[in-house]
N, C-alpha and C positions, 0 to 999 in steps of 0.2 A: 504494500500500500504506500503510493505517497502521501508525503507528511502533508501536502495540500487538497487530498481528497477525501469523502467520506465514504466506508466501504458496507454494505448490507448484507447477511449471512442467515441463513435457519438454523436450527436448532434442534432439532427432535427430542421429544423427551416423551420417558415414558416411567409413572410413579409407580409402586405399589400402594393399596390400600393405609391409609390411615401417614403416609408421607407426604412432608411439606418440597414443594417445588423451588421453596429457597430461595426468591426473591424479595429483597429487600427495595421496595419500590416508590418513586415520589410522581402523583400525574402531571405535566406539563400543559399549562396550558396558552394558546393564542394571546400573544400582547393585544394583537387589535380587536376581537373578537370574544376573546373569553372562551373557543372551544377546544374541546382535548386535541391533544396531539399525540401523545405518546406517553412514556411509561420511563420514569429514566431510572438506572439501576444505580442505586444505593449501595447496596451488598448483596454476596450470593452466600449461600450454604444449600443444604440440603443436595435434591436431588441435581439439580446446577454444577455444584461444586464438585460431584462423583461424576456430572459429563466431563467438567473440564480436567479432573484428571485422569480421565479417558484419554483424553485429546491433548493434551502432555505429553504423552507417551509415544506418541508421531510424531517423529520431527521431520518438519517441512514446515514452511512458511505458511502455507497456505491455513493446516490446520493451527496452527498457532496466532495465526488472525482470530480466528473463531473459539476463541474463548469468551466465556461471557464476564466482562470487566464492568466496575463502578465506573460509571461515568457514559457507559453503551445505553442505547434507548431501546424499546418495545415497540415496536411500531404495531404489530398485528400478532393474534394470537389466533392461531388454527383458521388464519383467513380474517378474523374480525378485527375490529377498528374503534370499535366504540367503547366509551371506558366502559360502563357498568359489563357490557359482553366479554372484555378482557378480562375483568376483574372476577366475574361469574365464572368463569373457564380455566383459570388458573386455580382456583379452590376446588372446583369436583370435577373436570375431566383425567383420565387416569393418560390418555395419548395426548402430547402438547406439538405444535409447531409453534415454532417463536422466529418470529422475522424480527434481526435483532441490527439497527446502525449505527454505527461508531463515527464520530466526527471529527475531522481532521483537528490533532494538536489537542487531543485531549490525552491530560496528564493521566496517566495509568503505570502501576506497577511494570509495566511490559517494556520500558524501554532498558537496553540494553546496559551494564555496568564491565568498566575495564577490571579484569580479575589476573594477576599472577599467578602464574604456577608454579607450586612450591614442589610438588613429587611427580616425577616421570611418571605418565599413564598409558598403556600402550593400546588401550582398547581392544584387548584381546577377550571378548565375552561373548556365552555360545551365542547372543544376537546378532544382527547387525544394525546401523544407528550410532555407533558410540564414535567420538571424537577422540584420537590419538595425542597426545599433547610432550612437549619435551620442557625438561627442568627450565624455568628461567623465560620463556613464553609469556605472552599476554595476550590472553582473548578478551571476546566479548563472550558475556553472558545473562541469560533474562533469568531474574531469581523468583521471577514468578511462575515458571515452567516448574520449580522442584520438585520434587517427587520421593517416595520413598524407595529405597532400592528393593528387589527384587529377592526374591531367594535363592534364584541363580544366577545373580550379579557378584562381579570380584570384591566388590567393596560392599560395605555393608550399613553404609551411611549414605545419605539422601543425593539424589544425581540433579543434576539441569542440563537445561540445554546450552549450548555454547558454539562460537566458532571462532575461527582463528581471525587475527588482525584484519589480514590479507586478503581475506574472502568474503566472500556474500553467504549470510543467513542461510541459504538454500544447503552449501555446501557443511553447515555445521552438524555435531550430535550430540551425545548424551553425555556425560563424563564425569565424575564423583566428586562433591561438593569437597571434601576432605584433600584433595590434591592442592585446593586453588586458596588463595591468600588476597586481602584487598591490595590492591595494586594502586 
């Protein structure tokens, strides 16, 4: 995405009985008019916050657009537009779509932090995904990707996402928070 466009993305969701969908939500409405607009997110938890660390776990850009972050709007929910039918739909249907826009230059945990690395990682793990890194490096990385490791991960402490100085986002992966030091 560039940092001067807004990008639009779905959502699917789907609850079990008696779970909360996890949005922490404020309505927005028209300056000149008074009518709703959207739904701007506040905070996630719940069932939200178990998509986005679904979607953590691919690294690509693309899915890493599509998290749902404070500061993203609601535009429609299963097709609808209206607040009371957003609002009605988000408390008892158990299947969600959420058409969800992000607007350029909005501050969110997701921008990228310069990290050292303090331990050779060779990313040798039965996946693939994971970012190789040498002593004394400096990447980038989003520390809102973290995650917890795996039970068949080398390290056993929490991973993100990262990439190298030199390269673009597309070409980064996953690599063990425990290697890398503030830089």
């Amino acid at each position: 995405m560039s940092p001067d466009e807004s990008i639009e993305f779905m959502v699917s969701l789907r609850r079990r009985d008696g779970e909360l969908v996890g949005l922490k939500t404020m309505p927005i409405h028209a300056l000149e008019d008074g009518c709703f607009k959207n739904y701007k997110v506040l905070g996630v938890s719940g069932v939200i916050e178990r998509v986005n660390q679904v979607t953590r776990k691919y690294p690509n850009l693309e899915t890493q657009e599509q998290l749902v972050l404070p500061g993203d709007f609601i535009v429609s929910v299963n097709g609808k537009t209206d607040e009371t039918e957003m609002k009605s739909l988000l408390h008892t249907e158990r299947k969600l779509w959420l058409k969800v826009r992000r607007e350029p230059h909005v501050e969110t945990s997701t921008d990228p932090l310069q990290m050292y690395v303090a331990i050779e990682y060779d990313a040798k793990e039965p996946e693939l995904g994971y970012l190789a890194v040498a002593r004394g490096q400096t990447v980038q990385v989003l520390l809102s990707t973290r995650t917890s490791a795996e039970e068949r991960n080398t390290y056993k402490c929490d991973y993100v996402f990262g990439w190298h100085m030199d390269k673009s986002k597309d070409d980064g992966g996953w690599l063990p928070i425990d290697v890398l030091r503030a830089g």
